[in-house]
MARDRENFI-686288 format. One line per field, with one value per residue (C-alpha): residue in one letter; chain; x, y, z. Coordinates in nm, 2 decimals. Layout:
loba c(a:...)
mimar c(A:...)
X c(X:...)
Y c(Y:...)
Z c(Z:...)
// end
This chain:
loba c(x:x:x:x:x:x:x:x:x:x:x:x:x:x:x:x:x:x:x:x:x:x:x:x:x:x:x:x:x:x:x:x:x:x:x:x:x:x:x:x:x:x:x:x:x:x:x:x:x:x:x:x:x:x:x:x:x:x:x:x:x:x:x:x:x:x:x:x:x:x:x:x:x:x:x:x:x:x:x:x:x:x:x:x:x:x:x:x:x:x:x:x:x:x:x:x:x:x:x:x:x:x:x:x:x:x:x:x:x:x:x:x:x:x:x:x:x:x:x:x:x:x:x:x:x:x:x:x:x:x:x:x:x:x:x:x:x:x:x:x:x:x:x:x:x:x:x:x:x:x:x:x:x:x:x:x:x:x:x:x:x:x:x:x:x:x:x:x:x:x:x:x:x:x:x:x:x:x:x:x:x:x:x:x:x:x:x:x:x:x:x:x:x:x:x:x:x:x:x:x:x:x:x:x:x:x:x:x:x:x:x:x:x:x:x:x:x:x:x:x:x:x:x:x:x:x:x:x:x:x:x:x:x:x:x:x:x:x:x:x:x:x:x:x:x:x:x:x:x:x:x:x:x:x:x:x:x:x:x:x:x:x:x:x:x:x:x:x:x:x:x:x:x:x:x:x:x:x:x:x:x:x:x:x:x:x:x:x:x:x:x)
mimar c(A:A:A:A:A:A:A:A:A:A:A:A:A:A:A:A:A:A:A:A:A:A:A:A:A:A:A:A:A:A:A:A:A:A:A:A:A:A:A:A:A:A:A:A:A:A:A:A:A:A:A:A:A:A:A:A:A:A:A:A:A:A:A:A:A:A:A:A:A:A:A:A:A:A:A:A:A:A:A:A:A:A:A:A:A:A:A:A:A:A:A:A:A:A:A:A:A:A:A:A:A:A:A:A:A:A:A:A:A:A:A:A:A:A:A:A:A:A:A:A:A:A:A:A:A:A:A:A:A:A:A:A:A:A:A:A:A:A:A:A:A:A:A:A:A:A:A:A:A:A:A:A:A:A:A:A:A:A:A:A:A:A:A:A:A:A:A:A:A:A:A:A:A:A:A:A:A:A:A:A:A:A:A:A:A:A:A:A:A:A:A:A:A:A:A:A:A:A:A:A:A:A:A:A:A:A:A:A:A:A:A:A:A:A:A:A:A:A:A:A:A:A:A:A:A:A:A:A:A:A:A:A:A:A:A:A:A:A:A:A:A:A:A:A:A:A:A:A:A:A:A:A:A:A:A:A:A:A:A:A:A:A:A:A:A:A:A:A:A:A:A:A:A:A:A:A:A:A:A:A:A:A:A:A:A:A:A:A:A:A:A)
X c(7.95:7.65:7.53:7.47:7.05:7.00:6.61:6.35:6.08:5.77:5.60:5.28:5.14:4.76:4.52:4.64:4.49:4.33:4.14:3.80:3.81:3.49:3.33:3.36:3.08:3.06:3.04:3.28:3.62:3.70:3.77:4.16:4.21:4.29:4.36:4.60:4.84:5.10:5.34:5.09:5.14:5.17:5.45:5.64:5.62:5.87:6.06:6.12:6.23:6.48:6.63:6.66:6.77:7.06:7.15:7.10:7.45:7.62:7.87:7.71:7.41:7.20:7.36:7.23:7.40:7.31:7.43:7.27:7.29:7.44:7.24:7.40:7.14:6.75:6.60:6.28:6.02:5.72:5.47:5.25:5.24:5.47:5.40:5.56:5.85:5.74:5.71:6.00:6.20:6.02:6.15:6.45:6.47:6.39:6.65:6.64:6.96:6.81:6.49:6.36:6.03:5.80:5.67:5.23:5.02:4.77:4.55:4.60:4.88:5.02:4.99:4.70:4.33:4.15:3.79:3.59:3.82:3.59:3.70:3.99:4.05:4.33:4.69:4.68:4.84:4.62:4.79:4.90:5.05:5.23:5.37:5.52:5.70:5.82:5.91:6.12:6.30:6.39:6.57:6.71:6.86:6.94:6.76:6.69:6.42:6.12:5.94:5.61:5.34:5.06:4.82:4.76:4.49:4.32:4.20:4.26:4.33:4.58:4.74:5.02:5.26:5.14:5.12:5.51:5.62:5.40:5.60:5.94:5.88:6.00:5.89:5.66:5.52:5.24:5.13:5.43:5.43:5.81:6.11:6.38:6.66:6.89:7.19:7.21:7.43:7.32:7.48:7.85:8.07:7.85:7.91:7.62:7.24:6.98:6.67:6.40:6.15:5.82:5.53:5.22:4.84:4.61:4.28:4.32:4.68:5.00:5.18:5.52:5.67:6.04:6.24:6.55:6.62:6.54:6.18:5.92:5.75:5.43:5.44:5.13:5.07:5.21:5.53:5.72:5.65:5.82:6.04:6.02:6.24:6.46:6.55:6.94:6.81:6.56:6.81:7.04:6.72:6.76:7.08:7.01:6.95:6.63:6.58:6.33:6.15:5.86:5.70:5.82:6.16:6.09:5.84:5.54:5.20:5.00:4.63:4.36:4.15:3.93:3.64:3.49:3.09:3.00:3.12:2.92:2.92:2.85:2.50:2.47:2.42:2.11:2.09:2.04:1.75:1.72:1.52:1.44:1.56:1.71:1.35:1.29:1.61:1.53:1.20:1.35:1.66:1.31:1.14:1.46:1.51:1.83:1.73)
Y c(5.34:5.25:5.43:5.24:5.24:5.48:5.37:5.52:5.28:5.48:5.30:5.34:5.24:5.12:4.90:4.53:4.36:4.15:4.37:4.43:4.78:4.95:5.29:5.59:5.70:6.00:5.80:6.04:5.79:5.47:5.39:5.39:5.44:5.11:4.93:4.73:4.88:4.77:4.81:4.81:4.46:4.64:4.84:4.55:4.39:4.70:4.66:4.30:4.39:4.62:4.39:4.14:4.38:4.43:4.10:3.98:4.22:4.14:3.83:3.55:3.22:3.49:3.66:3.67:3.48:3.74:4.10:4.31:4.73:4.79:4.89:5.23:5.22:5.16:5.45:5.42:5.70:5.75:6.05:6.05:6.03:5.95:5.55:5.55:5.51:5.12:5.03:5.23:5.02:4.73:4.82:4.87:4.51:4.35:4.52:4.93:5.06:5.39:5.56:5.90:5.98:6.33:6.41:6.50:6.69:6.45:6.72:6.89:6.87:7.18:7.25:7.48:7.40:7.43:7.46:7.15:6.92:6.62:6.45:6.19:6.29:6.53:6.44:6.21:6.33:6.34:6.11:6.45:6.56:6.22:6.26:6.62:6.54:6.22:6.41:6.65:6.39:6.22:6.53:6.61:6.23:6.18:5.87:5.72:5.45:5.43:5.16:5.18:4.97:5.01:5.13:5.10:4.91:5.21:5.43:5.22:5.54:5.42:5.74:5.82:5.65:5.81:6.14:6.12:5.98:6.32:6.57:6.44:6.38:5.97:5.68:5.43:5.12:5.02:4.67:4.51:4.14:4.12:4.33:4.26:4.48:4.48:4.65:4.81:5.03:5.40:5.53:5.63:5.67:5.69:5.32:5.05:5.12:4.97:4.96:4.82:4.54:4.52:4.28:4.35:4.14:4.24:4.16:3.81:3.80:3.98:4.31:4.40:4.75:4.90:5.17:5.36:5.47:5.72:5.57:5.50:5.14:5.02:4.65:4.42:4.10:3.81:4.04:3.82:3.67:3.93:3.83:3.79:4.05:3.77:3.88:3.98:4.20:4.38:4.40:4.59:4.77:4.97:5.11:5.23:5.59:5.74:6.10:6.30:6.58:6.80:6.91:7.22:7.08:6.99:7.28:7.09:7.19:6.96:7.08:6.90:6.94:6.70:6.62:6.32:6.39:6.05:5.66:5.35:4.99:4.79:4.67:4.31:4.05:3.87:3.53:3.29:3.09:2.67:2.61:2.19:2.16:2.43:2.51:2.67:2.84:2.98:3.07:3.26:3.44:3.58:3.69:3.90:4.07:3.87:3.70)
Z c(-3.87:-3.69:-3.37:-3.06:-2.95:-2.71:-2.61:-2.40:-2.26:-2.12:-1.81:-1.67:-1.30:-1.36:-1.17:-1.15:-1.45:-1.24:-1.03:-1.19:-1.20:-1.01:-1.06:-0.81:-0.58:-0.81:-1.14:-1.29:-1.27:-1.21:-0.84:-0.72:-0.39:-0.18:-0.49:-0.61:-0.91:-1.10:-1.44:-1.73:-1.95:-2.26:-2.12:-1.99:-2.34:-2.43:-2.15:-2.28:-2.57:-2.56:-2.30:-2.56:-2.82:-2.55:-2.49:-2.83:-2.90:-2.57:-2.57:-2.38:-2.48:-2.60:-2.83:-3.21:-3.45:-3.73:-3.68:-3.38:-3.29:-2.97:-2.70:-2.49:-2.23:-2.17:-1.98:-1.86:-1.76:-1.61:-1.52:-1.20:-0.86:-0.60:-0.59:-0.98:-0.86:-0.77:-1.13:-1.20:-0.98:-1.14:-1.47:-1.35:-1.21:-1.49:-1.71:-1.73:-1.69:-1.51:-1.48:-1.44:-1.24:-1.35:-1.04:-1.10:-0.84:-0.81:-0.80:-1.10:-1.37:-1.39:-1.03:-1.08:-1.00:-1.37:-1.44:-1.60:-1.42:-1.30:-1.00:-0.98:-1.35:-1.24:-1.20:-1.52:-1.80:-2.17:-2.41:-2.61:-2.30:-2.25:-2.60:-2.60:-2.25:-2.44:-2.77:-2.49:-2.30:-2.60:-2.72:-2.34:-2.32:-2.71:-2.76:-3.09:-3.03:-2.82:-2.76:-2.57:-2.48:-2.77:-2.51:-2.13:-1.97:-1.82:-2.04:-2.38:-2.55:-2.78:-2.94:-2.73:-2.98:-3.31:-3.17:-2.98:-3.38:-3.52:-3.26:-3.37:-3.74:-3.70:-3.86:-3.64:-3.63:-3.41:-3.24:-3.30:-3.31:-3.39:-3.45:-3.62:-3.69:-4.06:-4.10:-4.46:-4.65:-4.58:-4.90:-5.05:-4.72:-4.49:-4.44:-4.25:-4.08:-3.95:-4.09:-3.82:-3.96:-3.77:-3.86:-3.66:-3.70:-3.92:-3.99:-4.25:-4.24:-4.12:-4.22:-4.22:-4.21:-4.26:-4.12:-4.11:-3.72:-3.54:-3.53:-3.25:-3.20:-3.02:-2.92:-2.88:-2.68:-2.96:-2.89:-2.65:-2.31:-2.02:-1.80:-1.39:-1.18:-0.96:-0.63:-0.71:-0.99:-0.72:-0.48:-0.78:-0.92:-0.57:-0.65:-1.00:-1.08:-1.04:-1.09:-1.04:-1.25:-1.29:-1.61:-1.59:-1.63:-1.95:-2.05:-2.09:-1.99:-1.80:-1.85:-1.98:-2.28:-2.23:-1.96:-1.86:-1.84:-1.70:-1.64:-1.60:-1.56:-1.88:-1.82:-1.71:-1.93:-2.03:-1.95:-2.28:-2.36:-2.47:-2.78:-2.88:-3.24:-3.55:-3.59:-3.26:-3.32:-3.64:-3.53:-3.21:-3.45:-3.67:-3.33:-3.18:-3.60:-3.61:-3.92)
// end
């Protein structure tokens, strides 16, 4: 007998990816006071889809036609300051059954001042610290699939994902470009699985992965298109349960590793230059070493 999903959708709260982002005065961080902020894309990508995982098993137009898991619940998360709680409630409009804030000094992570720190760099968790609070609210709420954005729009790091599937010892499959779920014979009495099918771009082509649950997925943009939060579903969102934590409630040390010496502006570009004919451009490709 199959087990219903129970998933876990991490969330972050980044600069509006429209905002061009602007260095501090300090050149140590990038600038994000009196900025807008909102739910990283590549998180609600995630969000997206375990909604339709959801709804793709629940009786109604958008049900699949071919056998889907049930969905328990979608429980999203996020770990920072106080004004997470708007993309929580964000998340939780667009589909999250519940959400559960960790509550970050954003002074220091742990709540203790640490040397090497550079300013505005404390109060955001490492991605190794993100995954080992993941890898323990995944045992505390049981869940059996997360699905996180491949990488957040601030710090492009990338490796939260990997290193969450590492800490628990599941399979994963990054930059999703589909999922698709097949249910399977497990073995001799055990009766049906699913095994998870993932195809994500590669360079010339496409790749396709398999496998069995528990396992952790990282979704890319050719994912699907999110959805809007409508007004009804904000007006619910505000009733759903939001709980707060700390990191001590899970056991999970906050401290940094790592220090930023130094941030800067790309430098601007050069503007191009106009030559007649092929010629001229062949002659200025030799002059610059291109050719």
């Amino acid at each position: 007998m199959s087990v219903p999903l129970k998933i876990l959708v991490p969330v972050k709260r980044v600069i509006d990816y429209a905002i061009k982002p602007r260095v501090n005065s300090t050149r140590t961080a990038i600038e994000t006071q009196n900025v807008k902020h909102s739910l990283n894309p590549f998180d609600e990508l995630s969000l997206e889809a375990a909604i339709r995982l959801r709804e793709a098993s629940t009786p109604g137009p958008k049900k699949s036609k071919t056998p889907s898991p049930t969905v328990a619940d979608i429980l999203a998360l996020s770990a920072g300051p106080a004004k997470c709680t708007d993309v929580l409630r964000t998340a939780m409009a667009m589909g999250a059954d519940r959400a559960i804030h960790v509550e970050i000094d954003p002074k220091t992570p742990s709540g203790q001042d640490r040397e090497g720190g550079a300013e505005g760099e404390q109060g955001e968790l490492e991605p190794l610290g993100v995954a080992k609070l993941l890898a323990e609210v995944v045992k505390a709420e049981g869940r059996n699939l997360v699905i996180c954005g491949k990488q957040s729009i601030d710090d492009d790091s990338n490796q939260t994902g990997q290193m969450l599937a590492g800490l628990l010892g599941w399979g994963q499959a990054t930059q999703a470009s589909e999922i698709v779920f097949e249910e399977e014979e497990e073995g001799e009495g055990k009766g049906k699985g699913w095994m998870v099918r993932v195809t994500k771009e590669v360079d010339g082509g496409v790749e396709t992965v398999r496998c069995p649950l528990p396992m952790v997925v990282t979704t890319d943009l050719r994912l699907n298109e999110p959805r809007y939060a409508s007004l009804p579903n904000i007006m619910k969102a505000k009733k759903k349960k939001l709980e707060k934590k700390t990191l001590a409630d899970y056991g999970v040390d906050g401290g940094r590793r790592l220090r930023v010496i130094k941030v800067e502006e790309p430098p601007p570009r050069k503007g191009g230059g106009k030559v007649e004919d092929v010629d001229g451009m062949i002659g200025r490709l030799r002059e610059l070493g291109a050719i």
